[in-house]
LOVORO-342998 format. One record per residue (C-alpha): y, z, x. Coordinates in pm, 1 decimal. Layout:
N
R / v / w / u
R / Y / Z / X
...
//
This chain:
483
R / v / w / u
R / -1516.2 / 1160.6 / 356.2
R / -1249.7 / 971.1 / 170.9
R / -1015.0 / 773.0 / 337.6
R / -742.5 / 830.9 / 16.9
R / -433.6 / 1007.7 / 130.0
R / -423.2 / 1418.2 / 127.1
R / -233.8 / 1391.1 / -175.5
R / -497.7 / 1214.5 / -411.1
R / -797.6 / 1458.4 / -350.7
R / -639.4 / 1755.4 / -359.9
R / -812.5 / 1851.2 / -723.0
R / -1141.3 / 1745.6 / -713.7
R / -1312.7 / 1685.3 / -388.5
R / -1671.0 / 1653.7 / -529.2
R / -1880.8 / 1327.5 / -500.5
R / -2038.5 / 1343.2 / -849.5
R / -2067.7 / 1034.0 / -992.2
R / -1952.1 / 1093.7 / -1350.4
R / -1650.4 / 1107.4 / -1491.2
R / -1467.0 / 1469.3 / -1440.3
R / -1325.8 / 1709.6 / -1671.0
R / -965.5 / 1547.9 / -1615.6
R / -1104.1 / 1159.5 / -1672.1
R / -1009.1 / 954.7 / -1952.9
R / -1195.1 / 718.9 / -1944.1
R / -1445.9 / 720.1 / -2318.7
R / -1772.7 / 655.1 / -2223.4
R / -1990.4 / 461.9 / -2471.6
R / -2290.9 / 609.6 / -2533.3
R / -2559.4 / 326.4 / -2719.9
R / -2874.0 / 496.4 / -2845.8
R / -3172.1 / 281.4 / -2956.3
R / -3334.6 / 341.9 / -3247.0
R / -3670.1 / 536.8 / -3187.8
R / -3912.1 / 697.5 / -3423.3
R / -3912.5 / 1058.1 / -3203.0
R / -3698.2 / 1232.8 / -2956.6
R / -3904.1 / 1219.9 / -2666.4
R / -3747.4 / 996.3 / -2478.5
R / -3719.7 / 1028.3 / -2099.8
R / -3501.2 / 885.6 / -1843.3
R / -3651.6 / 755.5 / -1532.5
R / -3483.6 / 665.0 / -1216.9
R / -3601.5 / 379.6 / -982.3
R / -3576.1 / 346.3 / -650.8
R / -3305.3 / 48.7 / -656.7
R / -3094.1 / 335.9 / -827.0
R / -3136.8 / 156.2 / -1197.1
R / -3190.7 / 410.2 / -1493.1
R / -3431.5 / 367.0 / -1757.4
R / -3504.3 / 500.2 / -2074.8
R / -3875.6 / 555.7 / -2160.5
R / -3972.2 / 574.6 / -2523.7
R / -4292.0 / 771.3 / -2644.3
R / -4450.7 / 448.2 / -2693.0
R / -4435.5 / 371.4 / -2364.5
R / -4179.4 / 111.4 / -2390.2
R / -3850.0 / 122.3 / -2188.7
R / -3499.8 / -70.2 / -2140.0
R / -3257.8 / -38.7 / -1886.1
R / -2951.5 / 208.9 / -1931.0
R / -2624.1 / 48.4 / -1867.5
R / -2380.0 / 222.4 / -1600.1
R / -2070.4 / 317.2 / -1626.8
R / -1802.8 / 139.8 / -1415.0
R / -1479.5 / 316.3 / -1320.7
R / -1218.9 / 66.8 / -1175.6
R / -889.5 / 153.7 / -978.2
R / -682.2 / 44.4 / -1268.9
R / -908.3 / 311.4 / -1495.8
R / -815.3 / 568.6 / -1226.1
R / -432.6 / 465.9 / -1229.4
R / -439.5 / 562.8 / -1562.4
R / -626.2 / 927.6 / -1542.8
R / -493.3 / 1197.1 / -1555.4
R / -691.8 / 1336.1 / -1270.9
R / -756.9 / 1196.2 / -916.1
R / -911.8 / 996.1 / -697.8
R / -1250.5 / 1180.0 / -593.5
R / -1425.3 / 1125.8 / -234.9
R / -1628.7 / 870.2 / -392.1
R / -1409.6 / 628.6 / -326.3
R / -1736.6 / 338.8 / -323.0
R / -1720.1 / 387.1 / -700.7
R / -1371.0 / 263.4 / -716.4
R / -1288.2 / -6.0 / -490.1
R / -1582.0 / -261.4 / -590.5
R / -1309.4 / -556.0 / -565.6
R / -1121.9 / -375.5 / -230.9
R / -1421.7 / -427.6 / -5.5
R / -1541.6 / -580.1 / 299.3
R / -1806.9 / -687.8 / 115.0
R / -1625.4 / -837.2 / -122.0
R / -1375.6 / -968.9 / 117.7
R / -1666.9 / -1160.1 / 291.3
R / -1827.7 / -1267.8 / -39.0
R / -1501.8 / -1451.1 / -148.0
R / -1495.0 / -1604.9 / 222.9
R / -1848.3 / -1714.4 / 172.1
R / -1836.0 / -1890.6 / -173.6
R / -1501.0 / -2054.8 / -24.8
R / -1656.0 / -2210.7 / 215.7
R / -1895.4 / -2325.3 / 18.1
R / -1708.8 / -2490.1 / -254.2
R / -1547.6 / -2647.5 / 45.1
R / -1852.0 / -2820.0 / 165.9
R / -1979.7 / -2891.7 / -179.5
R / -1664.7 / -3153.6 / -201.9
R / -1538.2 / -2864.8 / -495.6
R / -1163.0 / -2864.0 / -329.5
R / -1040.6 / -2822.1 / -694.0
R / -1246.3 / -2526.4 / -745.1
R / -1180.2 / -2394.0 / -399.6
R / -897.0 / -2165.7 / -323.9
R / -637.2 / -2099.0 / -57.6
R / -659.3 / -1782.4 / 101.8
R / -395.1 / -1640.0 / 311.9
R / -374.5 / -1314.3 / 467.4
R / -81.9 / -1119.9 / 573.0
R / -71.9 / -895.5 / 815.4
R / 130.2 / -533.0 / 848.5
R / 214.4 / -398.4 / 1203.6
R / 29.6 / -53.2 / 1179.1
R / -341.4 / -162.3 / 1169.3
R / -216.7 / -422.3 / 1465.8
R / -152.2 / -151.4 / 1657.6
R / -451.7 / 74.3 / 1568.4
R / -673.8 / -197.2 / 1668.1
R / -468.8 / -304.0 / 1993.6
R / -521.3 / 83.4 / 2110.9
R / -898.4 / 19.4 / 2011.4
R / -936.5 / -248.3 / 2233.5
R / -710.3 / -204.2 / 2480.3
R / -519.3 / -523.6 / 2365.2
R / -123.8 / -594.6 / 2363.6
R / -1.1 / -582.5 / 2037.5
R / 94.5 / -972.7 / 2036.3
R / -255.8 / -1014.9 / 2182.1
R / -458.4 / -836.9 / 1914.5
R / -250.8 / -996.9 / 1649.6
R / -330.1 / -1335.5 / 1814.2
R / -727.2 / -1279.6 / 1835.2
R / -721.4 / -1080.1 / 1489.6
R / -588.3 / -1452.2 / 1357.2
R / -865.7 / -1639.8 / 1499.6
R / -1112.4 / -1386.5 / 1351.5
R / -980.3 / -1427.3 / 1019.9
R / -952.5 / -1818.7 / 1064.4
R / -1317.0 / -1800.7 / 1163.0
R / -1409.4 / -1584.5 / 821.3
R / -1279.9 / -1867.9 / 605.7
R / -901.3 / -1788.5 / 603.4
R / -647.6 / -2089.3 / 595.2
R / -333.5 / -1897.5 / 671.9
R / -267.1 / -1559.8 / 817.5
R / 77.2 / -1467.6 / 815.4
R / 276.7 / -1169.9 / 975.2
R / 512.1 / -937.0 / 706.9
R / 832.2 / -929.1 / 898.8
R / 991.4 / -1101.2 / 586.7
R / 871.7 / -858.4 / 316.0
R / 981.2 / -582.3 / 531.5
R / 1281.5 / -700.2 / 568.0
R / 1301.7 / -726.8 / 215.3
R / 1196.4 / -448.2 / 117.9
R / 1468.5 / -278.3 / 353.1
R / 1768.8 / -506.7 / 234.0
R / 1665.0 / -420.2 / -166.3
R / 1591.5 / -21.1 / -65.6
R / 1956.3 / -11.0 / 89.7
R / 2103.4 / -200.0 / -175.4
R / 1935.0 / 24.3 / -454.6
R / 2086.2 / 343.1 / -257.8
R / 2468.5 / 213.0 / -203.6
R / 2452.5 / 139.4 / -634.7
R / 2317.9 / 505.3 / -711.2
R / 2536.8 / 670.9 / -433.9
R / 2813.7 / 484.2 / -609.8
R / 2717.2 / 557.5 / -943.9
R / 2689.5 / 948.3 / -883.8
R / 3014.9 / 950.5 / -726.0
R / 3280.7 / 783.5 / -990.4
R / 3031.3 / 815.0 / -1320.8
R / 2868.0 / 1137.5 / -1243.7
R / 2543.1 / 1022.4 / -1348.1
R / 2251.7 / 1221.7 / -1274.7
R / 1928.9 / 1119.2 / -1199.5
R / 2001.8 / 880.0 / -902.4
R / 2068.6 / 1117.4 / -566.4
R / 1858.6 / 1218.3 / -389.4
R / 1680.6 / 834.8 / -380.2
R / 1333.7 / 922.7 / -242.1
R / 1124.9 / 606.5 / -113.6
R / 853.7 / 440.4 / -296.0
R / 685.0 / 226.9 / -61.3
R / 377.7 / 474.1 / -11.3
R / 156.6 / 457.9 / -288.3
R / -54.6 / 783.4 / -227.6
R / 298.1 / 966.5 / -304.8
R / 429.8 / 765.3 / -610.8
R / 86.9 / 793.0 / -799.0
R / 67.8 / 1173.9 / -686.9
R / 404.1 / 1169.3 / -826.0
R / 318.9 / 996.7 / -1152.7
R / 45.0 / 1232.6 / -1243.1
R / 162.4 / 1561.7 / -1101.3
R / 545.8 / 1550.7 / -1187.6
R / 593.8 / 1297.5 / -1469.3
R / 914.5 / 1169.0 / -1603.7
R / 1110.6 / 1448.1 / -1403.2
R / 1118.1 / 1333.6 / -1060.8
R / 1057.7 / 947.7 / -1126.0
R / 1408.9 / 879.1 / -1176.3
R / 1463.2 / 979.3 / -815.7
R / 1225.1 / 752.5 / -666.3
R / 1351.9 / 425.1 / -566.0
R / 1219.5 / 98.9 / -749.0
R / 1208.8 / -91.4 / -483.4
R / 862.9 / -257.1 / -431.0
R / 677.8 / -205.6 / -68.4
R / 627.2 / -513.4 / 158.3
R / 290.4 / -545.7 / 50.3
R / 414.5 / -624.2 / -290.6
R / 700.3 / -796.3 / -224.7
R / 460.0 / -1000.7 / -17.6
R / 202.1 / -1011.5 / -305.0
R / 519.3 / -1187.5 / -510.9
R / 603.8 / -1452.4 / -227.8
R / 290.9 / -1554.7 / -148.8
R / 187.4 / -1609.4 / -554.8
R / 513.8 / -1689.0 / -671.3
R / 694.7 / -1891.8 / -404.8
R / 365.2 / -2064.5 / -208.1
R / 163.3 / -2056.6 / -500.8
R / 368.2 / -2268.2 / -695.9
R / 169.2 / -2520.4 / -704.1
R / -126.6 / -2366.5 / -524.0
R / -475.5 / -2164.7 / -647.7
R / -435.1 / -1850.9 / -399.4
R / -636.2 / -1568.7 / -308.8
R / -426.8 / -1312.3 / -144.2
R / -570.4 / -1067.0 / 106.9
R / -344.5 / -778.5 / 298.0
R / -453.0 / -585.7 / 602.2
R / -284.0 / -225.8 / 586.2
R / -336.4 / 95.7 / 715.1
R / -465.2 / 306.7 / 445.2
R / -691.3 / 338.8 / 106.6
R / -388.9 / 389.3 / -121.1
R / -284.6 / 47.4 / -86.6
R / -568.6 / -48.1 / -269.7
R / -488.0 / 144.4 / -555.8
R / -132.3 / -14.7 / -546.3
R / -258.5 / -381.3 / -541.2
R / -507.7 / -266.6 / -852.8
R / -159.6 / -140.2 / -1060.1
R / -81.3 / -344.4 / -1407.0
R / 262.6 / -343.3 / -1287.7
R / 182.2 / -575.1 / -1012.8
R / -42.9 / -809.7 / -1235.2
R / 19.2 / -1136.6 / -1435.0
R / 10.3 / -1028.2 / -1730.9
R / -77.9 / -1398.6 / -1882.7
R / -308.1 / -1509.7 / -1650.3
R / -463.9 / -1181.6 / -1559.9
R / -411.8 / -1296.4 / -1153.4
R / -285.4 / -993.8 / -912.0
R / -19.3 / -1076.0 / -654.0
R / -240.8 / -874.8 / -379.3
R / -627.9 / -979.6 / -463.9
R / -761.7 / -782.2 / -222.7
R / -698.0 / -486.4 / 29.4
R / -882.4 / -483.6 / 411.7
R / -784.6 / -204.1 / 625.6
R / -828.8 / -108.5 / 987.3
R / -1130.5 / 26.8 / 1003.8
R / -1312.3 / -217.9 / 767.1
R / -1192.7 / -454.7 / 1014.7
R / -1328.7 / -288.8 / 1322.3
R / -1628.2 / -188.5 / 1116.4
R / -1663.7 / -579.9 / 1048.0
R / -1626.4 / -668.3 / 1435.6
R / -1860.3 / -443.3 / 1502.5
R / -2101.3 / -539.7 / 1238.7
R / -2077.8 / -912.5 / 1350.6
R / -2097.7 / -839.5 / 1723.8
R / -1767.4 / -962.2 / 1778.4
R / -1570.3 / -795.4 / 2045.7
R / -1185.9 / -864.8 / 1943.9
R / -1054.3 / -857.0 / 2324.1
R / -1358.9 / -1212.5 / 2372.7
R / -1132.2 / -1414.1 / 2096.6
R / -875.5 / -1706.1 / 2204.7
R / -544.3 / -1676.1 / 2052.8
R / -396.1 / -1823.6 / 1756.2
R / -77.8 / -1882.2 / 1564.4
R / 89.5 / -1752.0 / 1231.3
R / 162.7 / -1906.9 / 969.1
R / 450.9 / -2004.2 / 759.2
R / 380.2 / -2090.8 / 423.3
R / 744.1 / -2044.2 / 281.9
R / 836.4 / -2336.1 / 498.3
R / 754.1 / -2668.1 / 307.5
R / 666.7 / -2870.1 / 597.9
R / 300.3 / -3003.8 / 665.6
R / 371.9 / -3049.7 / 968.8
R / 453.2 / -2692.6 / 1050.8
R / 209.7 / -2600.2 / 1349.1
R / 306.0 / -2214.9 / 1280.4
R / 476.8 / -1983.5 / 1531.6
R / 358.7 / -1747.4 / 1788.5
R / 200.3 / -1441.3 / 1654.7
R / 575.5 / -1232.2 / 1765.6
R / 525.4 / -843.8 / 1606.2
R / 871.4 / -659.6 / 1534.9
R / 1004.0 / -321.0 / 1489.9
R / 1259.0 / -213.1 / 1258.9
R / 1483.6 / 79.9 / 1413.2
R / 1329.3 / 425.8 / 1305.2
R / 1016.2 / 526.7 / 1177.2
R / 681.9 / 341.2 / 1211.7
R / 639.1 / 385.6 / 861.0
R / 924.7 / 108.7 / 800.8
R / 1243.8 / 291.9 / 899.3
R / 1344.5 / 315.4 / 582.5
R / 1579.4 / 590.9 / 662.6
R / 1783.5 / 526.5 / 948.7
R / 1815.6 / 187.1 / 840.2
R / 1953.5 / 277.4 / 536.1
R / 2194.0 / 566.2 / 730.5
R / 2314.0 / 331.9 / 952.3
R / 2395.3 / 54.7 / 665.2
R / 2533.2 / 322.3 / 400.4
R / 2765.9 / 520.2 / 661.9
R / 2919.2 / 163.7 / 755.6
R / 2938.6 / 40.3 / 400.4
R / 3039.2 / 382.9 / 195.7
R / 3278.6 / 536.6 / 500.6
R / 3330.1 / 317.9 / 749.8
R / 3166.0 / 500.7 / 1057.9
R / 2975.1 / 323.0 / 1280.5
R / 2611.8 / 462.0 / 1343.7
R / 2447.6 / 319.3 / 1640.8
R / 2101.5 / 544.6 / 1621.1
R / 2048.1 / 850.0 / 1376.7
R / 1968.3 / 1156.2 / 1521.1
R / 1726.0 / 1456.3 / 1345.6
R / 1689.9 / 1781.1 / 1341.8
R / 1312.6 / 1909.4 / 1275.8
R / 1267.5 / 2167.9 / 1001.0
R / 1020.4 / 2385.9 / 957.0
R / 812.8 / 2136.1 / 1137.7
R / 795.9 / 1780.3 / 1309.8
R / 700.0 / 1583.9 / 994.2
R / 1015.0 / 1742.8 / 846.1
R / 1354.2 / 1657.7 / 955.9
R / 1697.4 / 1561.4 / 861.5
R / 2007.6 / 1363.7 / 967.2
R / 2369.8 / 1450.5 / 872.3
R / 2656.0 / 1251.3 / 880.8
R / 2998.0 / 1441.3 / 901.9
R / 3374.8 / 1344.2 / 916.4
R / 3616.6 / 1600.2 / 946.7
R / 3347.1 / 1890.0 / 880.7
R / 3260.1 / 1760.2 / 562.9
R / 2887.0 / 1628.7 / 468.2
R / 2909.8 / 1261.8 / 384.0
R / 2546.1 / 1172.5 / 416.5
R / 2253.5 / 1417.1 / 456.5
R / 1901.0 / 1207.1 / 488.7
R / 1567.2 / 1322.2 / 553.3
R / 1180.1 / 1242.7 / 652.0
R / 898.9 / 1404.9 / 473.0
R / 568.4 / 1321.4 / 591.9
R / 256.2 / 1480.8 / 426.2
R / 176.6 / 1694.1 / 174.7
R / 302.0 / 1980.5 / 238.9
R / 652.0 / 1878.5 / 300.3
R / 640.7 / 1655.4 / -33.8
R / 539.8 / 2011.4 / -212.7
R / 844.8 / 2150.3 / -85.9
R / 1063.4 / 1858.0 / -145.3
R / 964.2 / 1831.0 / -501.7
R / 1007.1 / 2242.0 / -561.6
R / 1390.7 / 2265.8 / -385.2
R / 1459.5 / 1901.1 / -626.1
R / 1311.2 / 2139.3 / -921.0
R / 1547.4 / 2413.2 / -833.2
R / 1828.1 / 2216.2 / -774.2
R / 1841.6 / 2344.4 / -436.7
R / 1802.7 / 1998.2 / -242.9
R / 2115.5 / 1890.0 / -78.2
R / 1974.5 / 1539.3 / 27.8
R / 2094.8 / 1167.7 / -68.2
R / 1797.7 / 1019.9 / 45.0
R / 1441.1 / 1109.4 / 206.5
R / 1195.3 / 841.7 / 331.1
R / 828.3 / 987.6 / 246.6
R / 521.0 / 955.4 / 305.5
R / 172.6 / 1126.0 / 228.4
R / 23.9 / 1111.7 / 565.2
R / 145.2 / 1319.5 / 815.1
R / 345.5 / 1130.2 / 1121.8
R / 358.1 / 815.8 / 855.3
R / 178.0 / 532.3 / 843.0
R / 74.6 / 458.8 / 1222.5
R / -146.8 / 769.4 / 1132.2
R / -270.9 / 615.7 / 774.1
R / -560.1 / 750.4 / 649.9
R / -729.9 / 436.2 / 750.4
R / -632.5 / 324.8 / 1068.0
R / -909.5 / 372.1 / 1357.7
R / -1054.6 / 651.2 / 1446.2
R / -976.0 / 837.0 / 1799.1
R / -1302.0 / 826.0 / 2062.6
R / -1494.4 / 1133.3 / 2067.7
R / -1301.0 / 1396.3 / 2285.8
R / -968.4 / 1242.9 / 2195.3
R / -710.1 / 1400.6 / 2007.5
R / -541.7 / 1204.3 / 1662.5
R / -210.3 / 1349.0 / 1756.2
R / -246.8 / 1196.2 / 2171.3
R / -327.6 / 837.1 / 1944.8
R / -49.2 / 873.9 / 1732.7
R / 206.5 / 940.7 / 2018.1
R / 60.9 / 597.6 / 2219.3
R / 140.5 / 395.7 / 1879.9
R / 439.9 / 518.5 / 1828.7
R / 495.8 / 372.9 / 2208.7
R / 396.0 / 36.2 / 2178.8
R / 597.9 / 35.4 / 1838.7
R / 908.6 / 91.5 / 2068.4
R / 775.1 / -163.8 / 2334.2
R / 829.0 / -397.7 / 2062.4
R / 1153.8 / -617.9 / 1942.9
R / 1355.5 / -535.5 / 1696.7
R / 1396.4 / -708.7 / 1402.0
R / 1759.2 / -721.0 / 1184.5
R / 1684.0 / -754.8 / 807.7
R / 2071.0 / -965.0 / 787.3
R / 1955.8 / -1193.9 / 1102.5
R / 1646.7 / -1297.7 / 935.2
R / 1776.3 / -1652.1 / 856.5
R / 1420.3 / -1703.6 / 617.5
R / 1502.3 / -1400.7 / 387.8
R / 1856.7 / -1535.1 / 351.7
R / 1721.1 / -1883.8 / 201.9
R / 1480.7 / -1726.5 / 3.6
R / 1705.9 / -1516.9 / -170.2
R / 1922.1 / -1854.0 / -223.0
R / 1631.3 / -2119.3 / -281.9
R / 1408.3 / -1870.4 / -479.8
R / 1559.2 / -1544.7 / -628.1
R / 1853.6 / -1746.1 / -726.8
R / 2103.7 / -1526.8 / -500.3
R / 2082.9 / -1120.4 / -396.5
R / 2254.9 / -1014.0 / -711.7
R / 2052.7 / -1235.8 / -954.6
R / 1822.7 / -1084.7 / -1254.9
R / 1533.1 / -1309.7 / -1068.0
R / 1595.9 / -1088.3 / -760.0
R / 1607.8 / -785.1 / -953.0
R / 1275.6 / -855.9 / -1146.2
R / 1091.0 / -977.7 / -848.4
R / 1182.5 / -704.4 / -541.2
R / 1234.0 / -374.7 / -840.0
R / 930.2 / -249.4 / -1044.0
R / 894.4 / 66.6 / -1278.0
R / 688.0 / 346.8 / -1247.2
R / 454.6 / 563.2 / -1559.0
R / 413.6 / 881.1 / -1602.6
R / 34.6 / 1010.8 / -1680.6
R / 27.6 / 1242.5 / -1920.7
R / -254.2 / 1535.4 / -1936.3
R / -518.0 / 1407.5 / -2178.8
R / -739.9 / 1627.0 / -2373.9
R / -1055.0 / 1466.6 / -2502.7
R / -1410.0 / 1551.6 / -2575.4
R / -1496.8 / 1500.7 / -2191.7
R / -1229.5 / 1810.9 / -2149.2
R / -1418.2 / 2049.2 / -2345.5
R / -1578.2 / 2303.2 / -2167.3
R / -1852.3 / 2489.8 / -2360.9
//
């Protein structure tokens, strides 16, 4: 079964390999010339197709490749047959690059060879810590050895990008809060998050230009990593960039044009490795995780070759373990827009637990009313009271998964007998055990903003931390025709 969110199978669940009634992609059909039209098509056993003339003569059939930037632009979704579309998101792949690294490496090829530096996000930490009964600092420590040993030179934590990403989101909010308030533009409130990619492509495809405006342009860490890592270590620097995350849809968001030199055809995240790849490549290699010594993180931002790294040191941010998007943003905007010190942000469930909402009120009028809408259901009704008018919100954090992403749709599976929602509630535990981290006290994203973006408030900052979203359009085509 797919491992793509709820959100992007919801059409077309069947694991045909041709391209469906909704695909746009034109497939070329080259016919040879032949005397007769009794040509048959064989299939070997490899999978190849051939085409047999009467003769007896034959050539092999070319197939068609879908890629995730193919799908990005369909009009349809992603199918179960996910194998089809990740060719260049795979462990496979992932090892192959290690391989021909290493390689080069011992061939004396240095010019040829590339860096490769992996960065980390917290979720899949913790899904393999509850795996192997590991600490969370622990697992991140032996998961860096492991990649070391596969051929990696650096693996590095995201702390900074989400930090980044929660700075810029808060930012982005204050401007369209202020915006609707003295110009009375519309289009801004609510501000609905954009850092899960299963719900911005659902979004692109299902609901068009209407509810795009609302979703913020912030970029998620693992882009705003994607841009460090090639823009700010790359500089001078041939990298191959490689992100462990917690589900399939982060694949399709490294494959996006948007996120994609557009001169040298080079993509700020090269390749995607979730959670259970990882623990299916342990297992594959007979590695048990919890057997591995410990190892370091490292900081490529810091232009020091004699930086021995830092301790592999995981951090929270306060609310949700998809980011805490919202509360942090609460918090931030009820100081900034009305003076009221938050401490914590307390919710109110809805209709159900992956559905509540936060008010803030003065006098018993609504200043702020925030929410958190976790799977697909909840987005449905979202997007139908923002179609109505009926939504009262300023801003909702969501996601496509339900309880966010400690339960993305690739993190490990529970043991036989054990119940996803018991796993869930241990993660979000050991998310708590850990520190938190302040986006303003991170000294790193401060210079960086300076050294590189050119200052918060800078077009550089703006092009680097925002992108811009597309909607797909319905396409009718010959493939659409049925007869």
């Amino acid at each position: 079964m797919s491992g793509f969110s709820g959100v992007l199978q919801l059409t077309d669940l069947d694991d045909f390999i041709t391209p469906s009634q909704e695909c746009i992609k034109p497939v070329e059909i080259k016919k040879t010339s032949s005397s007769g039209t009794g040509s048959k098509i064989k299939i070997q056993e490899d999978g190849a197709y051939f085409q047999i003339e009467e003769d007896g003569s034959s050539h092999k059939l070319q197939k068609v490749e879908i890629t995730l930037a193919d799908c990005l632009a369909c009009s349809g979704c992603i199918t179960s047959a996910e194998s089809v579309l990740v060719t260049q998101q795979s462990q496979e792949e992932l090892i192959r690059v290690f391989e021909e690294n290493k390689r080069m490496k011992l061939e004396g090829k240095l010019d040829e060879a590339k860096t490769i530096i992996v960065s980390i996000s917290i979720q899949p930490v913790l899904s393999l810590a509850h795996k192997y009964g590991l600490a969370p600092n622990d697992c991140a420590a032996k998961l860096t050895t492991y990649l070391k040993m596969l051929g990696a030179d650096m693996v590095v934590d995201m702390t900074i990008a989400e930090d980044f990403s929660l700075l810029e989101a808060r930012r982005e909010f204050i401007r369209r809060y202020r915006s609707t308030e003295h110009d009375g533009a519309k289009n801004v409130l609510p501000m609905l998050a954009s850092s899960c990619p299963g719900w911005v492509c659902y979004a692109e495809k299902t609901h068009g230009s209407y509810i795009l405006p609302y979703i913020s342009t912030t970029k998620s860490p693992q882009q705003i990593m994607g841009s460090l890592i090639k823009q700010w270590v790359g500089q001078s620097k041939s990298i191959y960039h490689v992100t462990v995350m917690p589900c399939y849809d982060k694949k399709l968001e490294a494959a996006r044009e948007d996120f994609t030199d557009k001169n040298d055809n080079i993509r700020d995240v090269d390749c995607v490795i979730t959670a259970i790849e990882l623990d299916q490549m342990l297992q594959t290699s007979n590695i048990s995780l919890e057997t591995l010594e410990n190892s370091t993180f490292s900081r490529p931002w810091i232009r020091n070759d004699n930086d021995t790294g830092s301790p592999c040191c995981l951090y929270s941010h306060i609310g949700s373990g998809s980011g805490g998007y919202s509360d942090y943003i609460f918090i931030n905007s009820a100081k900034e827009l009305f003076g009221i010190t938050c401490d914590n942000v307390e919710y109110r469930p809805l209709r159900n637990p992956d559905f509540k909402e936060a008010i803030l009120e003065k006098d018993g009028k609504v200043l702020l009313r925030f929410a958190i809408a976790n799977g697909f259901r909840n987005i449905q009704n979202l997007v139908q009271k923002l179609k109505r008018g009926k939504s009262q919100y300023h801003y909702v954090e969501v996601m496509a998964c339900p309880s966010g992403c400690l339960n993305g749709g690739a993190q490990v599976r529970p043991k036989e007998g054990v119940l996803q929602k018991e796993v869930i509630g241990e993660l979000e535990k050991m998310y708590r055990s850990l520190p938190v981290a302040t986006p303003e006290e991170n000294k790193m994203v401060n210079s960086l903003y300076e050294n590189w973006l050119g200052g918060q408030e800078s077009d550089k900052s703006s092009a680097v931390l925002h992108t811009q979203y597309h909607a797909v359009e319905k396409s009718h085509n010959a493939l659409n025709i049925k007869w």
